[in-house]
C-alpha positions in Angstrom: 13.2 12.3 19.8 12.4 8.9 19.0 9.7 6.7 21.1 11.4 4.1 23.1 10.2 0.8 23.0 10.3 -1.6 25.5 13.4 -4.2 25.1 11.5 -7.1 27.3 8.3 -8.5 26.1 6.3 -10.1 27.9 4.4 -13.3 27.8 2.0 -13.8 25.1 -1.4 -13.7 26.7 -0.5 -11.2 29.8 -0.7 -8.1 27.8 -3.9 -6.0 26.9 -5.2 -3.3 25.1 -5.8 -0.3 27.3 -6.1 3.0 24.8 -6.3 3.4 21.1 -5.1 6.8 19.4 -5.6 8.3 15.8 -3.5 11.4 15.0 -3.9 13.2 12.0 -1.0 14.5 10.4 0.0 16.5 7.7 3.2 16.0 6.1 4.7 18.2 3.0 5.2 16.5 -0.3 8.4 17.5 -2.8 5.8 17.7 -5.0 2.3 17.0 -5.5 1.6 13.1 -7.0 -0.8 13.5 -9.4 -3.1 11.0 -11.4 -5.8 10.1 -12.9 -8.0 9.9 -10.3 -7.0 12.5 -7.6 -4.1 14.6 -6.7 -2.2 14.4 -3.7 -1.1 17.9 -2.4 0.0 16.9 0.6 0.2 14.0 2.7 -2.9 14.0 5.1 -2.7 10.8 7.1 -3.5 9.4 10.1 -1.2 7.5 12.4 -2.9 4.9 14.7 -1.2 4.1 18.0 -2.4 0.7 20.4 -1.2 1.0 23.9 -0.7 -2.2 25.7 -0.4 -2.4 29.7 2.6 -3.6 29.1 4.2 -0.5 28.0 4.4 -1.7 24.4 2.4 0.6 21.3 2.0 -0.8 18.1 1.9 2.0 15.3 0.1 2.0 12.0 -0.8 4.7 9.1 -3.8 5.1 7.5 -4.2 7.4 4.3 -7.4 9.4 3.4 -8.3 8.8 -0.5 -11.7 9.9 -0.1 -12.0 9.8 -4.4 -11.6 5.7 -3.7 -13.0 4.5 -0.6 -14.7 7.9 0.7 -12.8 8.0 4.0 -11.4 11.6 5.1 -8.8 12.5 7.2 -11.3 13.3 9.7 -13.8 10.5 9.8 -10.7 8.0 9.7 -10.1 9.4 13.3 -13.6 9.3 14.4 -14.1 5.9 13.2 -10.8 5.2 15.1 -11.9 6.5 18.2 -15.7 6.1 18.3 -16.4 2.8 16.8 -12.9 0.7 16.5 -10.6 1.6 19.6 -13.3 1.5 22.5 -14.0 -2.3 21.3 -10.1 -2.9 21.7 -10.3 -2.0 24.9 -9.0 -4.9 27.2 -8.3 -7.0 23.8 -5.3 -9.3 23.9 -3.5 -8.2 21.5 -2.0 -11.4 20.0 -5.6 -13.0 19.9 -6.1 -10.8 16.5 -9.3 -13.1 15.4 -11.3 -11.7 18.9 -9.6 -8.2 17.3 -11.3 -8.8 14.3 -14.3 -9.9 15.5 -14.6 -7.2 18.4 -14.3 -4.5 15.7 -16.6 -5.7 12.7 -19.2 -3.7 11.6 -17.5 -0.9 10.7 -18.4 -0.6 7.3 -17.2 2.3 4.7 -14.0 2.5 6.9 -11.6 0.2 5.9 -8.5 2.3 6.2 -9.5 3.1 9.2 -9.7 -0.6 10.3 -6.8 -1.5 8.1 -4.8 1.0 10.3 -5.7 -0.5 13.6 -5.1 -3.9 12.7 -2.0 -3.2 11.0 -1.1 -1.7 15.0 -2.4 -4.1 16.6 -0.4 -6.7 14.6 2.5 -4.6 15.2 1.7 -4.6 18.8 1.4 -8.4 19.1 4.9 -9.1 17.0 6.3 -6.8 19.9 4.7 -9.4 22.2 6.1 -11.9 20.8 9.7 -10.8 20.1 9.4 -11.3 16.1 9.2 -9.4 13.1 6.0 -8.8 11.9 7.1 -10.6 8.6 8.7 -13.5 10.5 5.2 -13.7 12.4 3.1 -13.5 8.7 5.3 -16.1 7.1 9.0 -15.1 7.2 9.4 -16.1 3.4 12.4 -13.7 2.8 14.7 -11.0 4.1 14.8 -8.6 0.9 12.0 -7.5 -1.6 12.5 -5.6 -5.0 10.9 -2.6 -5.3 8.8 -0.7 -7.6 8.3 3.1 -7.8 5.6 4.5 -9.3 5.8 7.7 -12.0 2.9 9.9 -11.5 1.9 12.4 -13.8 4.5 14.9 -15.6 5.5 15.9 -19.3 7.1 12.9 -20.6 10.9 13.8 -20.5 10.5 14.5 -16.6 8.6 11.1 -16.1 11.4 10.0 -17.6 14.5 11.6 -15.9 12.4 10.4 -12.6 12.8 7.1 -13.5 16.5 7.7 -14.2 17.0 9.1 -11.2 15.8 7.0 -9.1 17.7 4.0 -10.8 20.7 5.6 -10.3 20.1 6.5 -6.4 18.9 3.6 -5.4 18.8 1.3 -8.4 15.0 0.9 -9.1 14.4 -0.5 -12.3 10.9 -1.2 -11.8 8.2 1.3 -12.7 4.7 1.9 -12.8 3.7 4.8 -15.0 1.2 6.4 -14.3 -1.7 6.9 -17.3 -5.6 7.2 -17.9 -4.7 11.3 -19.3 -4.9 12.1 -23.2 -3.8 8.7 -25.0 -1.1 10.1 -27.1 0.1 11.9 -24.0 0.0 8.8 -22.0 1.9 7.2 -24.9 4.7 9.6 -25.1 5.3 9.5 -21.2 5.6 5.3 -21.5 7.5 6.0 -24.7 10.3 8.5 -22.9 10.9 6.1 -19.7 11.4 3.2 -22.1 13.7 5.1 -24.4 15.7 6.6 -21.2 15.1 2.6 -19.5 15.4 -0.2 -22.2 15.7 -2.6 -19.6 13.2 -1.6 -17.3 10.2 -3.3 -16.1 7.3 -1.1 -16.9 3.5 -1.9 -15.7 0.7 1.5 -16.7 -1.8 2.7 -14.2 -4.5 4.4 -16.0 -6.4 4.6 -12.5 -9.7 4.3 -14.3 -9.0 7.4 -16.2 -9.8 6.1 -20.3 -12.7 5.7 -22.1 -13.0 1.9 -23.7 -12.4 3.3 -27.1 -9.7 4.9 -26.0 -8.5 1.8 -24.1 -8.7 0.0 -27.3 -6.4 2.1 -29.4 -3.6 2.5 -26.5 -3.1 -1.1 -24.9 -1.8 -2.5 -28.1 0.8 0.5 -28.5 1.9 0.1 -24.7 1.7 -3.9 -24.4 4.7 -2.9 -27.8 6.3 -0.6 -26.0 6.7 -3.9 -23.4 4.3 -2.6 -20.2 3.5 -6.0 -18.2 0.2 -5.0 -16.9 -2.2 -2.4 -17.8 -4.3 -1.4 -14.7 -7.8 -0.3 -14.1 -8.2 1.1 -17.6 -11.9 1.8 -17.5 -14.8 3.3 -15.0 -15.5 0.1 -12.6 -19.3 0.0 -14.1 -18.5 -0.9 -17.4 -17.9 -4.5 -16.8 -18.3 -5.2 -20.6 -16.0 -3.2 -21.7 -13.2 -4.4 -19.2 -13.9 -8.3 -20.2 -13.3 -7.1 -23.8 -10.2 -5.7 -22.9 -8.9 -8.6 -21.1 -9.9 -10.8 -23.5 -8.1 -8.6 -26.6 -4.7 -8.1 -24.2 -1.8 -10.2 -24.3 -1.2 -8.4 -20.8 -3.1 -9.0 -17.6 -5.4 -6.3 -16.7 -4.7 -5.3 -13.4 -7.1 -5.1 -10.4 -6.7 -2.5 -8.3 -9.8 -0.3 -7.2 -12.1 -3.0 -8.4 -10.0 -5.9 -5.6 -10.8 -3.1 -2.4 -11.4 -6.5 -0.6 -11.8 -10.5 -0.7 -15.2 -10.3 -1.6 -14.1 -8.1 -4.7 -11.5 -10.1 -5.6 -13.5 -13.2 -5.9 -15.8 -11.5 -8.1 -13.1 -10.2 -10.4 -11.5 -13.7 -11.0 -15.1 -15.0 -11.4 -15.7 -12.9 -13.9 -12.0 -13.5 -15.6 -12.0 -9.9 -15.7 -8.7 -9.8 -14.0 -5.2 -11.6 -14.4 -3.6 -10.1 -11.7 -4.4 -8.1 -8.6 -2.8 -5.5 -5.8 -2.5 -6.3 -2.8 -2.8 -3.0 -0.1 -1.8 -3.7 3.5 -3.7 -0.4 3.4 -6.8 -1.6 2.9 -6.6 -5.2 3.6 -4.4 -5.1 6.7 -2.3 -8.2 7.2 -5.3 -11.0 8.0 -8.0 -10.0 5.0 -4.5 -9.3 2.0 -3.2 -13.3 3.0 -6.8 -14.1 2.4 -6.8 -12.8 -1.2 -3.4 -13.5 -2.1 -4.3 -17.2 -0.9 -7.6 -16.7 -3.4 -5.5 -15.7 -6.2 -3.1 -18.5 -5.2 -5.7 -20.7 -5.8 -6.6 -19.2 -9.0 -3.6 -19.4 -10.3 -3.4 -15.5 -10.5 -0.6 -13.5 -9.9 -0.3 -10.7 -6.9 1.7 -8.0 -6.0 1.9 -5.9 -3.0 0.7 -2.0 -4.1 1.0 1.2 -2.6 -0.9 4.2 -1.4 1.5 6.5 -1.6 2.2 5.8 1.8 4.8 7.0 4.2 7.4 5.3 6.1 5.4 3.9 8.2 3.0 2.5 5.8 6.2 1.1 3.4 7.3 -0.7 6.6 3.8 -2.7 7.1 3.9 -2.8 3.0 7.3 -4.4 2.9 6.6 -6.6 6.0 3.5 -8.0 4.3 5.6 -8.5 0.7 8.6 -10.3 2.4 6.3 -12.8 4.1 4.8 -15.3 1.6 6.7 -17.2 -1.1 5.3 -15.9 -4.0 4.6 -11.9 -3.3 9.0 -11.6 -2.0 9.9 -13.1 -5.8 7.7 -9.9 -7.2 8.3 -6.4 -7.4 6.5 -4.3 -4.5 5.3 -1.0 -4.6 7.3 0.5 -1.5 9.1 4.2 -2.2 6.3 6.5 -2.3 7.5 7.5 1.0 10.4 9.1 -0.8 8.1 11.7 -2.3 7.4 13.2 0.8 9.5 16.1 2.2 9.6 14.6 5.9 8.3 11.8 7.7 7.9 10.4 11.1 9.6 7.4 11.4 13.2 5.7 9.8 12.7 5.4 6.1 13.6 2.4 4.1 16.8 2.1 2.3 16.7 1.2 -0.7 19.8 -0.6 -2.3 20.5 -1.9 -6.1 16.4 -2.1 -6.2 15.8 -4.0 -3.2 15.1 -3.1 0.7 16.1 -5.2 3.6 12.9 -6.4 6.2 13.8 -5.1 9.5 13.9 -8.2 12.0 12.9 -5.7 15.2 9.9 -6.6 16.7 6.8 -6.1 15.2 8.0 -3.3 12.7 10.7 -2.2 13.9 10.3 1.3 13.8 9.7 4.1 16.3 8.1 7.4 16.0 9.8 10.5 15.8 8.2 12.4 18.8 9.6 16.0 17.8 8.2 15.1 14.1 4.8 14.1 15.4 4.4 17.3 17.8 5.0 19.1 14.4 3.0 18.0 11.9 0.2 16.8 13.5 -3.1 19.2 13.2 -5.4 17.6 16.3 -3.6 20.4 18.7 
């Protein structure tokens, strides 16, 4: 059973916030993502509902990677309901900088606050009877998509990527790395040999020492990757300028861009020639802010992923479609196919690319039967 939403809106400035909710969930995986910071066994996330006295709910999901940010399951819904929802409370949902303000000081919980602004944003494109990408920018109606290959023995990385290129014709990858070099080279080696054509970008998730970044880039930037991301531990700052200045390849910011502040810091230093953008992090208001900083910069950007669900890929692919620059790139939106079930309508994917849905706000609704099931708060 699907939650209705309401086909009327009203008026922009008549509706408020009344209740906030965080439901943690547990959804099976096909199989676990692994890499080379954490392993995903299943998908324990939180979904993030904004009622409006207008009948309207805007709907968000946050993910728990407490190996990045530190953020459970469980103190993603606390932080929902103790600190972020009660300040909501009577909020006008399409006055999103008195959101913002209402709920700062949240510290160490920016999934959590990502979440609710990304359903509160959803909430006020339902107010105002447009897509939430029309509403951030409305730049195009299709974005390219990127899949990412986590760990495996190389010949399976590889018949993943084949697979998925002839399901739904992705031919952009990004392979996961940061194990054993030689390892990591034979898994990049096998997807290129099975995809000459492909885009590839590696994702050694801070996983390599510097030596070992040293002997492997050159190999990979041969074997054509476009980007090598977060190849060393954040601290060694040295070591990563090195490596940026040796590459003919950005190195890509990732865990070291968690927000503007970061970012800024990581172009300053000219550590970084390109960075991720995650609507799961960042929600829609702080991710325009650093792609407009890397705009600036003259730095390229791309929309990453979390190994969201549905729901997530929506908010992912809402943000991606909405500026000029981020819809002619690549965006990391089918992790949701890794999971088993879900809550909500799932992309489709065609020839590589996925259609923006031009509902409301996200245009999606929650399966009811599907949230009674899997979530683990009752």
């Amino acid at each position: 059973m699907l939650e209705q939403r309401t086909s009327v809106a009203p008026a922009a400035g008549v509706a408020r916030v009344v209740s906030v909710e965080a439901i943690p969930v547990v959804l099976p995986l096909r199989a676990p993502a692994q890499f080379a910071s954490g392993t995903i066994a299943t998908a324990d996330n939180v979904i993030v509902r904004v009622h409006s006295d207008a009948g309207l709910v805007g709907c968000a999901e946050a993910q728990a990677r407490p190996y990045t940010y530190g953020e459970t399951q469980s103190s993603i819904v606390e932080a929902v309901h103790a600190w972020f929802g009660p300040r909501l409370i009577g909020i006008d949902p399409v006055a999103h900088e008195r959101a913002r303000a209402a709920t700062a000081g949240g510290e160490g919980n920016r999934c959590a606050a990502s979440a609710v602004m990304v359903a509160l944003a959803d909430l006020a494109a339902q107010i105002l009877g447009v897509s939430c990408s029309a509403m951030l920018g409305g730049a195009s109606d299709s974005v390219e998509v990127a899949s990412m290959l986590s760990f495996g023995e190389p010949q399976a990385m590889a018949a993943e990527a084949v697979e998925l290129h002839e399901r739904f014709g992705i031919a952009v990858f990004k392979v996961k790395v940061g194990r054993d070099p030689q390892l990591d080279l034979a898994a990049v080696r096998a997807v290129r040999e099975a995809m000459p054509t492909a885009t590839l970008y590696a994702d050694a998730n801070r996983g390599w020492s510097l030596a070992q970044a040293e002997h492997v880039g050159p190999e990979l930037i041969e074997l054509g990757v476009e980007a090598i991301e977060e190849p060393l531990d954040l601290g060694d700052q040295t070591g990563r300028r090195r490596l940026a200045e040796l590459w003919s390849v950005p190195l890509a910011g990732d865990e070291s861009c968690l927000d503007l502040a970061g970012v800024a810091d990581q172009l300053a230093s000219q550590t970084v020639s390109q960075v991720s953008i995650k609507v799961a992090r960042t929600a829609f208001d702080e991710s325009a802010a650093i792609l407009a900083h890397c705009r600036a910069c003259n730095v390229r950007a791309v929309v990453g992923s979390q190994y969201e669900g549905a729901l997530g890929a929506w908010a992912s692919i809402a943000f991606a479609a909405s500026s000029r620059e981020l819809c002619q790139r690549p965006a990391e939106a089918s992790n949701f196919l890794d999971l088993a079930v879900d809550l909500v309508s799932p992309p489709e994917i065609r020839a590589g690319r996925v259609r923006v849905r031009d509902a409301p706000g996200l245009g999606v609704s929650l399966d009811q039967d599907a949230l009674a099931t899997y979530r683990v708060d009752r």
